[in-house]
C-alpha positions in Angstrom: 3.7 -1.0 17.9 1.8 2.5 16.9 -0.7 3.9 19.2 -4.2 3.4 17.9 -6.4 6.6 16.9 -8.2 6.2 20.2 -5.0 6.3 22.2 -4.0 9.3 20.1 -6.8 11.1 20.7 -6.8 10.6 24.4 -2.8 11.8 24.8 -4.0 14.8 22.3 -6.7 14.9 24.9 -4.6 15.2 28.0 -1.8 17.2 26.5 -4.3 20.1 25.1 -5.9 20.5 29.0 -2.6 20.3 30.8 -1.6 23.6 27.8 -5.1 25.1 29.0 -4.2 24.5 32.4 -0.9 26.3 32.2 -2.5 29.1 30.2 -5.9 29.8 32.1 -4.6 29.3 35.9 -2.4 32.1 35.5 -4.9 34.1 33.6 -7.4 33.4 36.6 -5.5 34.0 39.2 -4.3 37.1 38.1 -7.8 38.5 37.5 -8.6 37.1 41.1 -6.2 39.3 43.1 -6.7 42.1 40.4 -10.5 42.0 41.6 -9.6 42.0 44.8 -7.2 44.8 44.6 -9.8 46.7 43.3 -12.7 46.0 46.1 -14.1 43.4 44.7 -15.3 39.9 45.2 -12.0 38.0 43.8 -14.3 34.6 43.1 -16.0 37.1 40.8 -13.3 35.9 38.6 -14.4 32.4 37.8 -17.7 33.3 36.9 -18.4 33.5 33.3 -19.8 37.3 31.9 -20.1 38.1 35.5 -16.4 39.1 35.4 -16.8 41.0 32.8 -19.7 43.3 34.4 -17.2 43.3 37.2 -14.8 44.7 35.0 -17.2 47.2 33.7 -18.1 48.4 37.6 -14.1 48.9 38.1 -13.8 50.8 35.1 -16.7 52.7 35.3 -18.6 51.9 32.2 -22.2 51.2 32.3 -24.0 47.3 32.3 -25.0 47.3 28.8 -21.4 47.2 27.0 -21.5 43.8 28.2 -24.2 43.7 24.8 -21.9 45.3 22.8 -19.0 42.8 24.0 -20.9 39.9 22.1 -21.7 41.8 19.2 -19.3 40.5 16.0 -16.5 43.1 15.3 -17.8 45.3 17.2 -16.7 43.3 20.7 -13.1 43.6 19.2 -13.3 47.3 19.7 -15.0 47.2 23.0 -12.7 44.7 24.2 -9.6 46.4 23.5 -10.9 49.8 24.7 -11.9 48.2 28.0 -8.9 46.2 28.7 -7.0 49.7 28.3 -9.1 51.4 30.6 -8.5 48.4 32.8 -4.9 48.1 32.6 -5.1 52.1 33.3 -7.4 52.1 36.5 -4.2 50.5 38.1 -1.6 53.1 37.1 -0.1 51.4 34.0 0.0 53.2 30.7 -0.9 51.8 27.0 2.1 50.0 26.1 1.4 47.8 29.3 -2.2 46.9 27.8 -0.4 45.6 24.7 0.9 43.1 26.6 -1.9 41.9 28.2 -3.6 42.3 24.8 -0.7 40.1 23.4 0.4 37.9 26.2 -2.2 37.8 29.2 -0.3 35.1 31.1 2.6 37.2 31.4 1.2 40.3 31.5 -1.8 39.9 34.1 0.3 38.4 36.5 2.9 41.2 36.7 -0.1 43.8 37.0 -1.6 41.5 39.6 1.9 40.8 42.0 2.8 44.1 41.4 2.8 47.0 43.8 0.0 49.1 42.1 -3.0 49.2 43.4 -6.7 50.8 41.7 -6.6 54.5 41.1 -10.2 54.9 41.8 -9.8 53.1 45.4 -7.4 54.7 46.5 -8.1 57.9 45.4 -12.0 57.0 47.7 -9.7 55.9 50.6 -7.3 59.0 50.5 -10.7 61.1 50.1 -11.8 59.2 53.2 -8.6 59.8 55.2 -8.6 63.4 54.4 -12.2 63.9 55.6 -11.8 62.0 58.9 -8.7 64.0 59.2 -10.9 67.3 58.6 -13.9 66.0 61.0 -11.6 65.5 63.7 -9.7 68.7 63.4 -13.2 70.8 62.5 -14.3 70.3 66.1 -10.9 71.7 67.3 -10.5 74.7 65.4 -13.9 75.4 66.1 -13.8 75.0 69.6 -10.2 77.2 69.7 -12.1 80.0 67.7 -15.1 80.0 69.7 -12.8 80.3 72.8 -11.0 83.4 71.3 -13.9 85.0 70.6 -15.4 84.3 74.3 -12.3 85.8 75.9 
């Protein structure tokens, strides 16, 4: 007995979103903790075109290449240039954004579970560190140099 075209359609159905499924969970998950590593809301991830002006704040770009993203040929350009400056604001070099160009579900993952963290964030925390470091200390080599000079 051969399956009907409705009953083909329906397994073609249910096979195609399970193949989704194993594609885009990855995908999304990744760009969750990515977000997050970077200092942003991780649900930002599930949020159509709002991810991608979150992607813009991380890598510095203004609001309105978001426009030039939807823009034919020209968003193939501007997507490739700002997954590289992406892939780049966590420490990894070009030949990693090929990968994630070429196979995201492999690719995002290992940039998300690995150790690296946001250049720009931690270069704001270390700047934060040093200058409590310097505030602290200010008030005691000022104190120690105004007690030399008072003796």
């Amino acid at each position: 007995m051969e399956p009907t075209n409705e009953e083909f359609c329906g397994m073609l159905a249910i096979i195609s979103f399970v193949i989704i499924l194993i594609v885009a969970v990855p995908i999304i998950v990744s760009y969750w903790i990515l977000f997050k590593k970077a200092g942003k809301p991780g649900w930002a991830a599930i949020i159509p075109f709002y991810n991608t002006l979150i992607i813009l704040e991380i890598i510095k770009k203004p609001w309105w290449w978001l426009i030039l993203m939807l823009l034919p040929y020209v968003s193939i350009i501007w997507h490739i240039w700002s997954t590289n400056l992406f892939v780049k604001s966590f420490g990894k070099d070009t030949g990693f954004t090929i990968g994630v160009l070429i196979l995201p579900m492999i690719f995002l993952p290992i940039l998300a579970f690995d150790s690296s963290v946001n250049i720009r964030l931690a270069r704001l925390v270390q700047r934060a560190v040093i200058q409590e470091f310097w505030m602290r200390n200010k008030w005691i080599n000022c104190n120690h140099l105004v007690k030399r000079k008072l003796a």
